[in-house]
N, C-alpha and C positions, 0 to 999 in steps of 0.2 A: 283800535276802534276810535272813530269821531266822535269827540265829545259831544258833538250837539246827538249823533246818535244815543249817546251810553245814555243822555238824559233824556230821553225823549221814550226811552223804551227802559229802562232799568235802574232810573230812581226812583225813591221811595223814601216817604216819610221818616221811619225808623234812622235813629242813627245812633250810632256805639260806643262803649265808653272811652273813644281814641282819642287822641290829639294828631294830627297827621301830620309828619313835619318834613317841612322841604328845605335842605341844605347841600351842599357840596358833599361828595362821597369820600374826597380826597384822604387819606393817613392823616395830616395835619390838623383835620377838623375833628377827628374823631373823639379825641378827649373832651373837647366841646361835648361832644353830644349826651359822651358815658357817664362823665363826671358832674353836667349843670343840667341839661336841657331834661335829660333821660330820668332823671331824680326828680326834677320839679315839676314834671307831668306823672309821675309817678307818686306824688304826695299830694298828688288834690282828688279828693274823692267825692262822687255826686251822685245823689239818691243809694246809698251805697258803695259802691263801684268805686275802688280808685281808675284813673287812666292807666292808658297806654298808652308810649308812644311811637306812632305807624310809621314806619319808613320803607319804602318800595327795596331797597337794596337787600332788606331781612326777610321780606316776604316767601313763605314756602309753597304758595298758591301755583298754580301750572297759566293763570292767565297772563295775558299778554302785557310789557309796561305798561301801554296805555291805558290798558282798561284799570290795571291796579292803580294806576295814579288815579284815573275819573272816582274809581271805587273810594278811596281814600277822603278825597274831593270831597266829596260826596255824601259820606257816609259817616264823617269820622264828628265827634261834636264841637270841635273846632280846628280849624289850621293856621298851622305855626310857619313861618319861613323866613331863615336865617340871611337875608339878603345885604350881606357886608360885601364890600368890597373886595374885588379881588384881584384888580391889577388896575394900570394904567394904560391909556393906547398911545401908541408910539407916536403918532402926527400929532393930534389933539392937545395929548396930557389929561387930557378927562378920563373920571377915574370909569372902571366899569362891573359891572354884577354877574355871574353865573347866569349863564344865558337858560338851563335848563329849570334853576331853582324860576326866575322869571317868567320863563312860559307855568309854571303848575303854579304861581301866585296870579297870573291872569285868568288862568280857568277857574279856580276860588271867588276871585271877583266877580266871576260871569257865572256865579251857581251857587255864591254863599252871599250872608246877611254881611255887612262891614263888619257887624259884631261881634262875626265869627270869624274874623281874620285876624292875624297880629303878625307881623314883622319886626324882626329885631335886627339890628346890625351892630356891628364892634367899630363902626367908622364916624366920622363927620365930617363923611365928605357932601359936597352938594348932592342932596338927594332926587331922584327922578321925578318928573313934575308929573305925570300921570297920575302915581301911585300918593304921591306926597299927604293926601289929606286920607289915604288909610292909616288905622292907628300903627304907629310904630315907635318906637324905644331904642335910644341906645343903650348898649350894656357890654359893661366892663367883664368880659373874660377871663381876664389875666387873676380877679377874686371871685376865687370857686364858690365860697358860701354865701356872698352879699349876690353874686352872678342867680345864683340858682332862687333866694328868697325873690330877686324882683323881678323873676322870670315868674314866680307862683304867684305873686302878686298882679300882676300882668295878666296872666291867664284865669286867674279868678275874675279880676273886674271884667274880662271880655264874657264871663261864662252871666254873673252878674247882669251885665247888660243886656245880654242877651234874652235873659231871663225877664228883664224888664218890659223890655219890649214883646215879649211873648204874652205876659199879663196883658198889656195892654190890647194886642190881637184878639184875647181872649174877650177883655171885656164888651173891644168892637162887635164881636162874633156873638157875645153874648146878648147882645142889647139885641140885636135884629132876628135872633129867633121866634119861631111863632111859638105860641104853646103845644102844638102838636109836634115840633121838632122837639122842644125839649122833653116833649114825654119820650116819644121815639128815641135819644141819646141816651134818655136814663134809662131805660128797657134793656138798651144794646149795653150797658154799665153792666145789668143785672146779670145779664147771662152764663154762664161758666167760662171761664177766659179760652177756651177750645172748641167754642160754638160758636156759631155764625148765624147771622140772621138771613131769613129768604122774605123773598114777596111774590104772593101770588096777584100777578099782572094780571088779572080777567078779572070781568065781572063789573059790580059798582063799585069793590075797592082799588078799582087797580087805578083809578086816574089819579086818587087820594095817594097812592101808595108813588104813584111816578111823579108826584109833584114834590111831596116829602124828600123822594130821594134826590133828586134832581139839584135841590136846594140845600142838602148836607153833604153832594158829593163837592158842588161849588163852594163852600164854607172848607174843604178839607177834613170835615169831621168823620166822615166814612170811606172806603172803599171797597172796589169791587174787588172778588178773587175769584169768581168763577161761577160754576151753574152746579145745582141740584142733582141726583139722579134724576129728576123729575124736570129739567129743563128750567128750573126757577132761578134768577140770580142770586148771588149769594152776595153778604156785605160783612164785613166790622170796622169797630171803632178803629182810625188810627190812632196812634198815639197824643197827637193834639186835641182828637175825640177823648181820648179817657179825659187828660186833664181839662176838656171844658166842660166834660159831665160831673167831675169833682168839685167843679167849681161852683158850678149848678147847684149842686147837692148843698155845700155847705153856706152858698148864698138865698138856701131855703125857699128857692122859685121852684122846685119839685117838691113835691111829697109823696107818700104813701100810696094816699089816697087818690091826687091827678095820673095814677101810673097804671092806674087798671086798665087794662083794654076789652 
């Protein structure tokens, strides 16, 4: 599948508690992976959740490379990729990278935040001028336990970061609501986490009701998932919705009392 397809029709907010990591398949990489990379996304734990970490090669899914890599992409809460060197060319003498690990850190860049990116290589050779101002790190392989702690350190500050800049989304998002959207986000907070909210489009509420949504489907606070027995849309929070309604909540601009309808 084209990636510009898979994202156009099949992503979505939610993302897993992965780390998605693109490296060479090769035998010779493997202890890399088992021994440092594999461990140190497996000792960071977030909101609960330790990681996992994703590699298309272990996958038991029936879908196609492509789509598991987009899915990966995509979906995973950050992406990792080992882009060392791995030979030289023969005319030039310039060193060169994995041509396949390179293409699934190009789609990362055209579909994730910087901050969700990290690169790591074992080299220092002249690095790619494209890529060069994404974050990346060298790190010693050859020490399994210094390898693995500044790989967890590494992945923490990108997680960190990440997180910083989400607050701050948060705040933008939060300044420019009206009051009728934040009563409407804390409403859709309240609901049993398996219910859905509808709107009935007729009548005198329904311009009120397509103006509300219109404006929290563009914020990313809600989406749609489908229609009614009754032909009515349906919506919930995503996930960036719960934590701005949390935020709401505990920055005491909702209460009780503005939440009755």
């Amino acid at each position: 599948m084209f990636p510009q397809l898979y994202l156009k029709t099949f992503w979505r907010m939610e993302l897993k508690p992965d780390v998605f990591v693109a490296m060479s398949f090769d035998d010779k990489y493997k202890s890399r992976f088992t021994d440092i990379i594999e461990p140190a996304i497996n000792s960071i734990i977030v909101n609960g959740n330790n990681f996992c970490a994703r590699r298309v090669d272990t996958s038991k899914s029936g879908d196609s490379i492509h789509t598991e890599i987009m899915d990966g992409i995509a979906h995973s809460n950050l992406f990792l990729a080992d882009v060392s060197s791995i030979g030289k060319d023969s005319v030039s003498g310039d060193t060169y990278r994995n041509g396949n690990v390179m293409y699934e850190v190009g789609l990362a860049l055209s579909s994730r935040l910087p901050s969700e990116v990290l690169l790591i290589r074992d080299d220092k050779d002249k690095f790619l001028f494209d890529v060069s101002a994404i974050p990346h790190q060298h790190i010693d392989f050859t020490d399994n336990e210094k390898a693995k702690k500044e790989l967890t350190d590494l992945l923490n500050d990108r997680i960190n970061e990440r997180n910083s800049l989400q607050d701050a989304r948060i705040n933008i998002v939060a300044s420019s609501m009206t009051e009728k959207e934040i009563i409407q986000v804390k409403h859709m907070a309240e609901i049993p986490e398996n219910s859905v909210l509808n709107f009935n489009l007729k009548g005198n509420q329904a311009l009120f009701d397509i103006v509300i949504i219109t404006r929290l489907l563009d914020k990313q606070l809600i989406r749609y998932i489908g229609d009614s027995d009754d032909g009515r849309p349906c919506y919930v929070l995503t996930p960036f919705g719960k934590i701005a309604a949390n935020y709401l909540i505990k920055q005491k601009r909702i209460t009780s009392q503005s939440c009755q309808r």
